[in-house]
N, C-alpha and C positions, 0 to 999 in steps of 0.2 A: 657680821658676815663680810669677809671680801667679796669685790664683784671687780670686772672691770667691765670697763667702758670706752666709749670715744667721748671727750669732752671740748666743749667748745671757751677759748678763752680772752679770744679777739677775733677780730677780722683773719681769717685764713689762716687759723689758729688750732686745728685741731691738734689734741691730741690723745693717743689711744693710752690708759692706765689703770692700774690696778691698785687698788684702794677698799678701806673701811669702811663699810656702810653703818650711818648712826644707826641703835637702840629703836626697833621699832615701838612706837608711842600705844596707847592702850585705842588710839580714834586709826589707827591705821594697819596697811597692808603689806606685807613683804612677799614680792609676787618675784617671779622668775619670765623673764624676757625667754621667747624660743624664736624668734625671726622676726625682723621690719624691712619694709618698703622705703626707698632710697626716695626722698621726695623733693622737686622743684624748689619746695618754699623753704626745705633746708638747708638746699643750695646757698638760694638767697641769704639766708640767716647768718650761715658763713661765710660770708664775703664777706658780710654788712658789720659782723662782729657787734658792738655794742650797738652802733648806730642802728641798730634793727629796732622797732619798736616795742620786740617781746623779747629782746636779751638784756638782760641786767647790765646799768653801767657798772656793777664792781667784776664781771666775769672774769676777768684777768687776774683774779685773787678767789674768785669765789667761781669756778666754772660752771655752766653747767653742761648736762646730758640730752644729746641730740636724738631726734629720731623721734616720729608720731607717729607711725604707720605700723603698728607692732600689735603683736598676739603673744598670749604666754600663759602660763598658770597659776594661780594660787599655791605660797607657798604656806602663810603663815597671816591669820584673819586676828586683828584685836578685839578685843571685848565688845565695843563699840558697834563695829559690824558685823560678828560672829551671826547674829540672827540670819544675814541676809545675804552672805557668801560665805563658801566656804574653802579649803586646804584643797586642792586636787581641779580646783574649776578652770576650764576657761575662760580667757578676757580677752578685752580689747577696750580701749581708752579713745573719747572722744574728746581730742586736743582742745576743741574753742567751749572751756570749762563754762564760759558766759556771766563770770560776774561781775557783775554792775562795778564798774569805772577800774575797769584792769584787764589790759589784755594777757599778762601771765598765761603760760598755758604748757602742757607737760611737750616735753621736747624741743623748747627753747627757754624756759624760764627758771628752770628748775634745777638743784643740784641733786636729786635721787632718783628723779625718776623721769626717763625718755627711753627709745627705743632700742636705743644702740650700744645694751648693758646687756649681763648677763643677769642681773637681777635688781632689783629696783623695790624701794619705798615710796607705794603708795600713798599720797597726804591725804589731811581728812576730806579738804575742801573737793578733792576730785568725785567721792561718794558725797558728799551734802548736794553736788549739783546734776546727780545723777549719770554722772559719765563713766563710770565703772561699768561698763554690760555684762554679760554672761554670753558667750561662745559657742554653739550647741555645732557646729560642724566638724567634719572628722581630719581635716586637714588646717595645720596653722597659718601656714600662706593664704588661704581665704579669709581669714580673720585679717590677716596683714592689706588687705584690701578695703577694711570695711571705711575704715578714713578718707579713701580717693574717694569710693561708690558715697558715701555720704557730701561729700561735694557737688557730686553728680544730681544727687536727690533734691539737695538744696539750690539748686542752682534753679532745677526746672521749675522748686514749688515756690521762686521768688521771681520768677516772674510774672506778671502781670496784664490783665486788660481790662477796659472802664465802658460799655455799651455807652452808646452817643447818648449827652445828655445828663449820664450821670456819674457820680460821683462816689461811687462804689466799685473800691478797685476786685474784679475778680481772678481769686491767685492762682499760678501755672500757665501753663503755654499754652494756647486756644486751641481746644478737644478739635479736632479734624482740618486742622487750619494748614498756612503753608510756614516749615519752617525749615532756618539753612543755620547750618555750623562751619564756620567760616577758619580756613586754617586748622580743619579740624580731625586729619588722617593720622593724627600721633596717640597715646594710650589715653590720655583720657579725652579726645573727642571719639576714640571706639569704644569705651567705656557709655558715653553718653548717645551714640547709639542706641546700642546694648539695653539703656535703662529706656532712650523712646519707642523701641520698639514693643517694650511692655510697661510701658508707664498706662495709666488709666485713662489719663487725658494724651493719648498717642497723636502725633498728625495725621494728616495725610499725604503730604507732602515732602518731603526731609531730603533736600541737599547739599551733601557735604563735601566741603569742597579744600581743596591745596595746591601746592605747586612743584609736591615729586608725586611720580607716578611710582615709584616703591613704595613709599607710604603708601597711597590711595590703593594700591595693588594688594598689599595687606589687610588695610581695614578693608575693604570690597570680600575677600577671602572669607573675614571672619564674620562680616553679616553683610551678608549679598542683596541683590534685588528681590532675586526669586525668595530667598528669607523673610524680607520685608513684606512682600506678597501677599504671602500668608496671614500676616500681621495685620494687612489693611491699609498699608503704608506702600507710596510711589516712591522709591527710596533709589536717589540718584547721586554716582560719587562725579565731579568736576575736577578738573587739571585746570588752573585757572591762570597757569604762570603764561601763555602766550597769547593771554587774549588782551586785544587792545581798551577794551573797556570794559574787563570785569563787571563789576556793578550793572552795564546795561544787560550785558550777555547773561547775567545771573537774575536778574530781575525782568526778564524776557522769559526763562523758566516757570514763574510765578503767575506772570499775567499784570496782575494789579498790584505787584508787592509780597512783601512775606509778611507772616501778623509776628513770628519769632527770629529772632535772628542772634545766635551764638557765635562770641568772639572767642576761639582759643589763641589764638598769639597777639601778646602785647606791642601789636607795628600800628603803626600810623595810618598805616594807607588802607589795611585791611579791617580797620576799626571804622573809617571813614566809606568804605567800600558797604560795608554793616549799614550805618547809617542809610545809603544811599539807595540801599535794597529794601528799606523798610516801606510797607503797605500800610493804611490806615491804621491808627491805636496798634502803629505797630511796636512790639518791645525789643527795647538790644538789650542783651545780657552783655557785659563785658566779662568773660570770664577768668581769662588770663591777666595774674595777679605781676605788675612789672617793675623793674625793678628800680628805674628810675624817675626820683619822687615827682620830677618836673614832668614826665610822659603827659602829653595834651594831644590832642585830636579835635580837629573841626567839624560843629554837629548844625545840622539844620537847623535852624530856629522857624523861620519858617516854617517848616512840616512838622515843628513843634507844637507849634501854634494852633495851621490852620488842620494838619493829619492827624493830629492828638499823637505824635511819637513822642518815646519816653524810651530811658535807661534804668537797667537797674544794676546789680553785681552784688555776688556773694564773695565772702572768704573763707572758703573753708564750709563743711555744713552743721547741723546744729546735733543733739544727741536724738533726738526726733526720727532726722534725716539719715541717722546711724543704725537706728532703731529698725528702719523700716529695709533698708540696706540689706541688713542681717537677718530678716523673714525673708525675703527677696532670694538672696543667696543658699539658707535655708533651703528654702521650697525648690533647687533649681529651675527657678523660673530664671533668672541672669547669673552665668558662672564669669565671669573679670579676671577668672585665671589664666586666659588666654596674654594679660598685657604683661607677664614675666617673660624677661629676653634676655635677662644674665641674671647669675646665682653668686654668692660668693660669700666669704666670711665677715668675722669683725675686724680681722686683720684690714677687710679689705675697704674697709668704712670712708675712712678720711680721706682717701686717694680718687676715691669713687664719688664721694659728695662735693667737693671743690671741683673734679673735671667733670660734674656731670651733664653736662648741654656738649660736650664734646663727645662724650660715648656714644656710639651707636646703639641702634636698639629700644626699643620702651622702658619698661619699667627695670627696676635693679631690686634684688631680693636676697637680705644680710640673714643670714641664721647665724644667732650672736655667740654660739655656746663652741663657732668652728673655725678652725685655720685654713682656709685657703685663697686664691686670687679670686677676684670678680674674674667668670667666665661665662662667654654668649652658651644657651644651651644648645646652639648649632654647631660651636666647638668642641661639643661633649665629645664628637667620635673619633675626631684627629687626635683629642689629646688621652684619646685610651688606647692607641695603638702602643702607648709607654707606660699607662699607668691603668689599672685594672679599677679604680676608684671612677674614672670618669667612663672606663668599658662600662661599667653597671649603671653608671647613670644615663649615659646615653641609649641603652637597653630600656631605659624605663620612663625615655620621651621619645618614642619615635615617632611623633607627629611634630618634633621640635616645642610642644608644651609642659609646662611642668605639672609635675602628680602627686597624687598623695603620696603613690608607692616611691617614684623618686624620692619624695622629703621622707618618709620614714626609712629608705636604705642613708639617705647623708646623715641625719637624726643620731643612726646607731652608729653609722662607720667611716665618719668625719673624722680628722686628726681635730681635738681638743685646742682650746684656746690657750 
């Protein structure tokens, strides 16, 4: 079967082709890609070209296919797995496969299968490790989120705390405690809202803080105070860019300290700021993964010592944290489809993934099987004053969110790849 793709073959080396797919094997799956999530750490991957830890030194001979953030269907189950999926299913793939002494992983290591094809070969190893799930939602862009929200998941459930004395760490963020998300009014610190506001072990506390008030004006929008309320939670957003001493002014909020304290951006000063807000057996997540290997930041030892603070930091979450993502979404108890802020095709992949810290907007959302530009959906309306393709789409966000009914009108009446 042809497919095409975006492929990755060096350092800032994309590119988009149409090619062979090997002979599907009897342990494997021939699925069909329907849209992925344009993600940070693809960004990265592309710059970094081989030098990345999960791109093959031979890519430049042997490419492969970008993209983790993906949903699509079964097209064609091998013997192998036939018991246990079937032709017509939905999926979604949890990239960190998890095997022992390899970070490999679908959407950087691979030459069949990543998210930014029209159709892809499944390997065996991706089902031996349980990262094949099944999809029960009725839109495929919510599937294309279950990769971020499992970050989200994993993040909270590796954090940590130890009661004085002992030496039993207990895992997650302290059930009613005070915690802050620092630098964290972009999609996935309003994502990680989103999931404290109904996580089990919720705060009570939760200030997130940045230094544009567009951002913070948004995430506030999409879950407010009076939202948090409800929930249990004093849920307060910060503008932290004019104050002379951060850290004091935010740990004056606190009282004694925060017990959690999340890092979304990889800077120095706001890692150190983390730090410097921690309370007793307080935990910093460093969340935000950066991209250069030398990145250090100065940490107390002291309140190491005598406060019991600690660090911890996930990459990416596990198929667990995928798992529970996707009952979560299920259930709408957290919908995350609010962090799509441009649509666009396969065309528009490679243009979109190299400039992507330049893009305005949150998240980027490729439906692979389509030709057109990455567009904000708050441009849907200007650019249907000439083209009757974005009049109906802009008809069918007018809250500037994307819908199911949006993705089933592009679905059917997309110009073809």
């Amino acid at each position: 079967m042809k497919a095409k793709a975006v492929r990755l073959y060096g350092a800032s080396d994309l590119r988009m082709e149409e090619f062979e797919l090997p002979a599907m094997r009897d342990d494997e799956i021939l699925a069909r890609v329907v849209c992925d999530g344009v993600c940070m750490s693809t960004h990265k991957a592309a710059l970094q070209g081989t030098a990345h830890r999960r791109v093959p030194k031979d890519a430049g001979t042997n490419p492969v296919m970008i993209g983790h953030e993906f949903c699509g269907e079964l097209v064609e189950v091998g013997p192998k797995w036939s018991p246990q999926f079937k032709p017509g299913m939905r999926f979604v793939v949890q990239t960190a496969l998890g095997i022992e002494g390899s970070l490999d992983a679908p959407g950087y290591s691979y030459r069949w299968i990543g998210g930014d094809s029209t159709h892809i070969v499944i390997p065996n190893e991706v089902m031996e490790a349980g990262c094949l799930l099944p999809f029960e939602g009725k839109s495929f862009f919510r599937g294309a989120l279950a990769e971020p929200v499992s970050c989200v998941v994993g993040a909270f459930h590796a954090s940590y705390h130890a009661p004085y004395g002992s030496y039993v760490h207990e895992m997650g963020i302290k059930p009613k405690g005070k915690c802050a998300m620092l630098g964290a009014a972009g999609p996935m610190g309003s994502a990680a809202v989103e999931y404290a506001l109904n996580f089990d072990r919720k705060p009570s506390l939760l200030v997130v803080s940045d230094v544009d008030d567009s951002r913070l004006g948004r995430a506030k929008a999409l879950n407010g105070p009076e939202k948090a309320k409800t929930k249990g939670v004093d849920l307060r957003y910060v503008n932290t860019a004019g104050m002379p001493d951060a850290a004091a002014e935010l740990r004056a909020i606190a009282g004694d300290g925060f017990d959690d304290v999340f890092v979304f951006a990889p800077v120095r000063d706001v890692v150190e700021c983390a730090d410097r807000i921690l309370g007793f057996d307080g935990c910093l997540n460093f969340f935000a993964g950066p991209t250069d290997k030398a990145f250090a930041a100065t940490v107390n030892f002291y309140n190491v010592h005598y406060a019991f603070t600690h660090q911890v930091a996930t990459s990416g979450g596990n198929k667990d944290d995928m798992a529970e993502g996707l009952v979560l979404m299920a259930k709408g108890v957290i919908d995350p489809g609010f962090l799509f802020t441009h649509i666009g095709g396969l065309t528009a992949v490679a243009e979109t993934t190299l400039n992507l810290p330049k893009i305005p907007g949150w998240k980027k959302l490729i439906y692979t099987h389509a030709d057109f530009p990455l567009t904000a959906i708050s441009d849907f309306a200007g650019k249907g004053k000439a083209d009757p393709f974005y009049a109906r789409l802009a008809e069918l966000t007018p809250d500037g969110l994307w819908t199911a009914e949006a993705e089933q009108y592009l679905l059917a009446s997309a110009k073809e790849v």
